[in-house]
N, C-alpha and C positions, 0 to 999 in steps of 0.2 A: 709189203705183202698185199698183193691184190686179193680182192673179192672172187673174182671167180677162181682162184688157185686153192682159197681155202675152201668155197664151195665143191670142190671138186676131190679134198681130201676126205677119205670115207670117216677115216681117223672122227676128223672134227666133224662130221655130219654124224654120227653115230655118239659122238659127247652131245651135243645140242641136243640132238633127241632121248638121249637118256635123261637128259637134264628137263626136256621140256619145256626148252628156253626160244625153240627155233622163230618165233613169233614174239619173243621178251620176254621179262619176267614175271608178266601177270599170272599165268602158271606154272612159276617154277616148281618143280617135284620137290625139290629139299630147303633146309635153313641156310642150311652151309655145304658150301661145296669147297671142300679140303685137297689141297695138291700134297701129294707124296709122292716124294723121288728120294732119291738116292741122296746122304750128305756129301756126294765128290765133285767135282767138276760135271762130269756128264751127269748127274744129277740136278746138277745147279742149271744145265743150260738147258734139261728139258723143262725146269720148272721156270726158267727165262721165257719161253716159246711160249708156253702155258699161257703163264701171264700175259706176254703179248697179243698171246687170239684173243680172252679175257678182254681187256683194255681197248684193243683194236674194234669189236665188234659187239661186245657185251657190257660198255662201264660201268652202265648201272649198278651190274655184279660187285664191282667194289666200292663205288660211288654208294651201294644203298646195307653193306657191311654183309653180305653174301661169301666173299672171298678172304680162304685163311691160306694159310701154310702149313702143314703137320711138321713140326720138331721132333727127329727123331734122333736116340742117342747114340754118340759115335764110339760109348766101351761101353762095360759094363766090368766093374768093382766086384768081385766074392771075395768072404772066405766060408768059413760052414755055415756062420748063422746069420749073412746079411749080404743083401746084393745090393748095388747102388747103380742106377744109370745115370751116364755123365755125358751133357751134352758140351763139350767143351774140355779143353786141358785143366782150367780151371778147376771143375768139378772134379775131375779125373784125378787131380792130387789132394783136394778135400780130402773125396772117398777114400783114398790112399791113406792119408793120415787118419782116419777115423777107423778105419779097420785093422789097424794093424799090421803085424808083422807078415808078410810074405801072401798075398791078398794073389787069388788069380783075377788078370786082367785082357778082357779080349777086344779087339779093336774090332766094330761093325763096316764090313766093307761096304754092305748097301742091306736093303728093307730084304732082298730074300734068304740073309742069314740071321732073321732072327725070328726064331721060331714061332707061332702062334699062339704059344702058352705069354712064349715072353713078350709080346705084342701089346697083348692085354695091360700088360704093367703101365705102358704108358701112352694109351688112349682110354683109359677109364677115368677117376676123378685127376689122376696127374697129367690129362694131355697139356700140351704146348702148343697153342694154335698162335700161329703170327697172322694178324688180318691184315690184308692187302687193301687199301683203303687211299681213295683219291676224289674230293668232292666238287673237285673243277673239272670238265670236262677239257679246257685248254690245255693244262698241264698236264692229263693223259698225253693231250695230241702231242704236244713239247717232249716230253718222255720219251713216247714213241719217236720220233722224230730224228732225237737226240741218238736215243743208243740204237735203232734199227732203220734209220737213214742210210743217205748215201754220205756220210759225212765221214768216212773211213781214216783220212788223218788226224779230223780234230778229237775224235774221238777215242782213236790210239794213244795220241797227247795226254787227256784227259786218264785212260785207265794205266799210262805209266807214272803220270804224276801222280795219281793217289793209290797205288799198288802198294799193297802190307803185307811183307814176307814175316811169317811167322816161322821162329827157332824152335822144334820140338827139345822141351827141357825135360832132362828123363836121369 
């Protein structure tokens, strides 16, 4: 990714100046600057891109503990007197067993089905922030490198040999 292709996205010229990072981070506007996308695929690659403007142009950002990840739940557990957000299958059958018999359970397709009441629930004292965090600047550049290269087959290699299909158990 070249410098001038991203200077030239209004996208990322309008996050740096929200951020007020366009000059570093000696004035950055916030503590934390939280990615929230979607838990699917196309969520995951825009918060791939993310990270890599981040990293590419900003390290510091995770080099000095600026950058999180917002964990958002993928159902949510009822029955009349308890809700449970489950971020994982794991949870998702806890909840299940803790609740009882015939629980309604809904699967979140992304952030804009869940409502702003329900939002609250888990960015208050239950958020899940995953910090993005890297204190070598080499091993950025290696990172980058590695998965946003032109290294197309070794890295195909790489993400068949460690690909983890998971069996929905239901």
């Amino acid at each position: 990714m070249s410098q001038k292709i991203v200077y030239e996205n209004e996208e990322f010229n309008l996050l740096q100046a929200a951020l007020n990072m366009e000059d570093g981070l000696k004035e950055l506007r916030y503590k934390r600057v939280v990615l929230a996308t979607d838990a699917d695929v196309d969520g995951m690659h825009i918060r791939l891109l993310m990270i890599t403007f981040f990293l590419q142009f900003f390290p510091e950002l995770a080099q000095k503990g600026h950058l999180y990840i917002l964990q958002t739940p993928l159902f949510r557990v009822r029955n009349k007197k308890e809700t449970v957000y489950c971020y994982s299958d794991v949870e998702r059958f806890k909840a299940l067993e803790r609740l009882g018999k015939n629980p309604e359970i809904t699967r979140f397709k992304g952030l804009g089905e869940i409502s702003p009441d329900e939002f609250r629930h888990f960015i208050g004292k239950d958020i899940r922030l995953e910090p993005v965090n890297s204190d070598k600047e080499a091993e950025i550049r290696k990172l980058l490198s590695f998965y946003m290269g032109k290294n197309t087959p070794e890295r195909q290699n790489f993400i068949i040999d460690h690909l983890k299909i998971e069996k929905e158990n239901v």
